[in-house]
N, C-alpha and C positions, 0 to 999 in steps of 0.2 A: 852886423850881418853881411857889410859889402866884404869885407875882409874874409870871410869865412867863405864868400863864392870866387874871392878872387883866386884863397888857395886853393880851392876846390878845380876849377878852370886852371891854374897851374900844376898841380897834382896830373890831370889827363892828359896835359902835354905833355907834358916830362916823361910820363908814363907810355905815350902813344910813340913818342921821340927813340925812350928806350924798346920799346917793343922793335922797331924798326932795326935801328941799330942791329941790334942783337940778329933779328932776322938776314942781315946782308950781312954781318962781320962773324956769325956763329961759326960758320963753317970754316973759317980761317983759326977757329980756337979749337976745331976737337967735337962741334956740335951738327952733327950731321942729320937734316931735315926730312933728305927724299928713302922714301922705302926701299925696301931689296927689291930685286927685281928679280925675279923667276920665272921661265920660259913653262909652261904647262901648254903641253898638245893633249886634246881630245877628238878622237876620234865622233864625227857627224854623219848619221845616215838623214838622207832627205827623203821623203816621199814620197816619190817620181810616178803614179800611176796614172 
């Protein structure tokens, strides 16, 4: 049973290790994270009475 939590507990690292990874080096391979960006202007009437 200890072996079974220890790869368990090594599983998450490994996994939390590559999540990271991938988060800082994605963009250097082709994986681009941040959304488009698009200017949208609307028109506001305030209620000045």
């Amino acid at each position: 049973m200890g072996k079974l939590i220890k790869l368990l507990i090594f599983l998450i690292v490994v996994g939390f290790a590559a999540l990271v990874g991938f988060a800082y080096l994605g963009p250097f391979f082709g994986a681009e994270f941040a959304p488009a960006q698009v200017e949208i202007r609307q028109p506001v009437t305030l209620g000045a009475d």
